[in-house]
N, C-alpha and C positions, 0 to 999 in steps of 0.2 A: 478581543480580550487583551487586557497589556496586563504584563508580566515583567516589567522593569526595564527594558531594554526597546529603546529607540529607535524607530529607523530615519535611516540616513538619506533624505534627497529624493529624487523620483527615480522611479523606474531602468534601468539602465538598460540599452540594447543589446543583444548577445553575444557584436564584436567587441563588446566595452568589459566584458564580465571579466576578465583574464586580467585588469588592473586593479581589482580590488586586492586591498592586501594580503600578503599571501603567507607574512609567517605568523599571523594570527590565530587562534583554533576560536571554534564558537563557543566550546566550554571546555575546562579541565577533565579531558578522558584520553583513553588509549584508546587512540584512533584505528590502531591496526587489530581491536578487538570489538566486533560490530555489535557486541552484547553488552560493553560497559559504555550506556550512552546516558545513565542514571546520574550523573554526575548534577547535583544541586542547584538551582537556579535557573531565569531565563537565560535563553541563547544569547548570543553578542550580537550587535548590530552590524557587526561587520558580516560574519553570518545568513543573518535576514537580507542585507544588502544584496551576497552572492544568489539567495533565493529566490528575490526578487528580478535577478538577470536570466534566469532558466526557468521563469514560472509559464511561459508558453511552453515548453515542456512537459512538466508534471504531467497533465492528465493523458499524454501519450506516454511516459515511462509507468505511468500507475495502472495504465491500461494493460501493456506487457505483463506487470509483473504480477499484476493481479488474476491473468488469465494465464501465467507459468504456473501459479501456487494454487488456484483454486478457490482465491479468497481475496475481498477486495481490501480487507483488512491487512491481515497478510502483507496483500502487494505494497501496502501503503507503509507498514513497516519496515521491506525491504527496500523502497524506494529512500529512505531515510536513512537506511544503513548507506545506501550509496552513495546519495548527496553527500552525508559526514566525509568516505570514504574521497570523493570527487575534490573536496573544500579542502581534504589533506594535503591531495596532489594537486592543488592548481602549477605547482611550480614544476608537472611534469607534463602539464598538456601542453601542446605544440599548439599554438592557438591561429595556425595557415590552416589549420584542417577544419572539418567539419564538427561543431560542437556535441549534435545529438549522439551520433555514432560511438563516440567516445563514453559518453552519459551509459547509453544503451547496452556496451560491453561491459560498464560495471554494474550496472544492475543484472544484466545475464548472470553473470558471475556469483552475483548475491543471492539469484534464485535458484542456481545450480547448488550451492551450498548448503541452501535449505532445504530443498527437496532432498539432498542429501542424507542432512540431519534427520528429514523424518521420515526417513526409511524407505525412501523410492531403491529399487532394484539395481544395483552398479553395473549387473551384468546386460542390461536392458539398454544403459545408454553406451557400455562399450558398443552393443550391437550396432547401436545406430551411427557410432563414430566411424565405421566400416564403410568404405564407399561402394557400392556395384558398380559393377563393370560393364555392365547390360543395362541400355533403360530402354523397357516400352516405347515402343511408337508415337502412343497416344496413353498421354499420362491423363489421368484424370484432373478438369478444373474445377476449384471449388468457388463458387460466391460468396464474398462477404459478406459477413452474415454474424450477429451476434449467437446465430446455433452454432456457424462454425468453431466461433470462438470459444462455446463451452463443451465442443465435444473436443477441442483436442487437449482437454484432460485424460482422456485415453490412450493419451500418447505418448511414449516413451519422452524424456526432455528434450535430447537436441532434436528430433522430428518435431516436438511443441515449438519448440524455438522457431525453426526452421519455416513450418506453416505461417505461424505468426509474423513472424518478421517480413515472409516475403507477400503473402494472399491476405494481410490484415495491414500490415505498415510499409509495402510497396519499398522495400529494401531492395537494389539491388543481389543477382547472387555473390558479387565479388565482395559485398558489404556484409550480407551475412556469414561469410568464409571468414572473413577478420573478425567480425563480432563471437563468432562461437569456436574460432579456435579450429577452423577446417580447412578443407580446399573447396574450392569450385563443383569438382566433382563429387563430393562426400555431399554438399548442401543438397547439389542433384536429385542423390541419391535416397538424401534424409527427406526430400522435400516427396519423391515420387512414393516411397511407402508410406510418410504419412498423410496423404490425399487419398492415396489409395485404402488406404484403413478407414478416414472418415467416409469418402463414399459408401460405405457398405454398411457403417453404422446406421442405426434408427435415430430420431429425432430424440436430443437429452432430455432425460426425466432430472426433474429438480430434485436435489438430493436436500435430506435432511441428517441433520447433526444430534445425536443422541442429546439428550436436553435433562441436566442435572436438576432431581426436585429441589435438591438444596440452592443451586442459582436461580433458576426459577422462583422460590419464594423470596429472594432478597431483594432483585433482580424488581419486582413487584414493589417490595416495600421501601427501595431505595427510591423509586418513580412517586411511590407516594408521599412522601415525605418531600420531595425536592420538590414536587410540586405546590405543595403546601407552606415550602418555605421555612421547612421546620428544619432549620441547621444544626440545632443542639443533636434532634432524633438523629439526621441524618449520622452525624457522626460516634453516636452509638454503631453505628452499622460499620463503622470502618476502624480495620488496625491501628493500633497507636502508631505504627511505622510505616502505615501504607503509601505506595508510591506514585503521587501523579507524572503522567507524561500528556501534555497538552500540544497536540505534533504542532510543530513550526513555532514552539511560543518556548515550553519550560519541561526541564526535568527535573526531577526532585520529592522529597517528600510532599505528601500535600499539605500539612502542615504550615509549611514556608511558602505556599502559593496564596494568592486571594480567590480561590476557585471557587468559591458558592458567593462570594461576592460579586465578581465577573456577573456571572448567571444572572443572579438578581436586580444587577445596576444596566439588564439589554433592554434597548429603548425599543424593540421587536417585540409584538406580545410574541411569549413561546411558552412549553411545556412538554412535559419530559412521556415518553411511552415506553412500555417494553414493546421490540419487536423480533421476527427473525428477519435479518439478511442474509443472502444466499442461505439459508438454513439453519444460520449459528444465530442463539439469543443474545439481544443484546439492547441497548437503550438506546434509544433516537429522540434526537430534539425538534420539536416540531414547531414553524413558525405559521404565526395566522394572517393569512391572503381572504382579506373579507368575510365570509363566512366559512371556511374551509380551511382546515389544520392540513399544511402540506409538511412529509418531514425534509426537514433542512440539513443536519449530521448526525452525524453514529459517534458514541462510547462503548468501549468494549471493556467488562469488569472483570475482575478475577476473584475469585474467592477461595479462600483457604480457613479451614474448620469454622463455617458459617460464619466466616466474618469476610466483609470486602478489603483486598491485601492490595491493588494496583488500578488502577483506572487508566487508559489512553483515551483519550478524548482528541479526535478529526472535526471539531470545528473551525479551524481554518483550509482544512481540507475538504472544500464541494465536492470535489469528481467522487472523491470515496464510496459517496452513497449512488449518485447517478450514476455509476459502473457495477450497481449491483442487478444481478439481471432479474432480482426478485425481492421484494419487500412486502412482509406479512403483521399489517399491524394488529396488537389489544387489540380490544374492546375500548373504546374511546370515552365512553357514557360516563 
């Protein structure tokens, strides 16, 4: 989908990404506030440039942050908060080091924040900042495993962290000591109670997300209407101020976007459903492979007094959806 802003050249390699320029920003915001990213307009192509140097990345930092928060959504916005954050500082990365590592401590950070925000136990992860002094003989090992990777939502953060980083992304423990802010011994430590926690657990039940009738019914009639094409309807349904976020492309009112043009000028047949992912409802676009609707991306809507107030839309975001460990579509007829 273009959104006014151009990219630049091909592909660039990962030693190369540290000369793109660096006192540029991709849009007018406060970079040191990971919530004011509404800032008007497509991204800069200097921007998409940097994205395009770290896009072998993505779906290994979307996969972290998605299995820190519980949400591949979620992850995918934290991952964003970070990139901005990353594209701030290029003029502070040492660029002799290793690139991911660096990536990987500010998204840590960003999902530390947020799990914060939403009310995860402070005393829970001081716990786990606490190193023992004693380990077992025989620490328990887990296999990787996309269950391991949904049961350790049970798990206090830095032990998530810690699991993760080392039994799902083969971290080093002296890489994961710098990534989370510990020692050697603390990672040990975080890494043997949280093994030893999943061992004991049962296999995870897929959770579900309490389901508004009011989004549910819009949610429905917003699919029908885009499917039909009916732009006028559709925009009954939504705020006169509503905000799109189209990741990797625009933010802004949607107003100022060509977003149901995009849509309608894809040379893919596609068409719009309600569905849940990991649990949470939401709208997925699905494209046609011969005779079979596979879905392609997720939108996530928001509503506010029965009207649609925000949209993010992950269509240039694949992994989003294929990192979801469960997708429940409509009725398709």
């Amino acid at each position: 989908m273009r959104y006014g802003a151009r990219r630049r050249g091909r592909r660039r390699n990962l030693e190369g990404f540290a000369r793109i320029p660096k006192a540029t920003r991709c849009v007018e915001i406060d970079m040191d506030n990971p919530r004011d990213m509404e800032a008007p307009g497509p991204f800069d192509a200097r921007y998409l440039a940097f994205l395009e140097t770290i896009a072998q990345l993505r779906p290994r930092l979307h996969r972290y942050c998605s299995r820190m928060t519980g949400s591949v959504m979620d992850g995918e916005d934290l991952v964003q908060d970070a990139l901005f954050e990353a594209y701030r500082k290029l003029d502070q990365y040492d660029d002799s080091r290793p690139l991911a590592p660096w990536l990987f401590r500010i998204a840590h950070n960003r999902c530390i924040d947020f799990l914060r925000r939403r009310g995860v136990r402070v005393e829970a992860e001081t716990t786990a900042m606490s190193p023992d002094s004693v380990m077992p003989a025989n620490s328990p090992v887990l296999g990787v495993s996309r269950a391991v990777e949904q049961l350790v939502m049970s798990l206090p953060p830095k032990e998530r962290a810690c699991v993760l980083l080392k039994d799902v992304f083969d971290y080093t423990l002296e890489e994961i000591a710098e990534l989370v802010s510990s020692t050697v011994g603390g990672v040990k430590a975080a890494l043997n109670r949280g093994r030893s926690k999943l061992a004991a657990l049962p296999e995870p039940v897929p959770s579900r997300r309490e389901v508004s009738p009011e989004l549910s019914r819009l949610l429905h009639l917003y699919v029908d209407r885009f499917n039909k094409r009916d732009w006028d309807g559709l925009r009954e349904l939504i705020t006169a101020d509503a905000q799109l976020r189209v990741v990797d492309r625009f933010a802004g009112p949607i107003d100022r976007a060509p977003y149901f043009r995009n849509y309608e000028q894809q040379r893919v047949p596609w068409r719009l459903a309600v569905a849940e992912v990991d649990g949470e409802l939401v709208v997925v676009a699905l494209h046609q492979h011969r005779d079979e609707w596979k879905p392609a991306s997720v939108a996530r809507l928001e509503v506010i007094d029965q009207r649609i107030a925000r949209i993010v839309d992950y269509w240039h975001c694949p992994w989003v959806l294929s990192a979801a460990t469960s997708v429940l579509m409509a009725d398709l007829s």
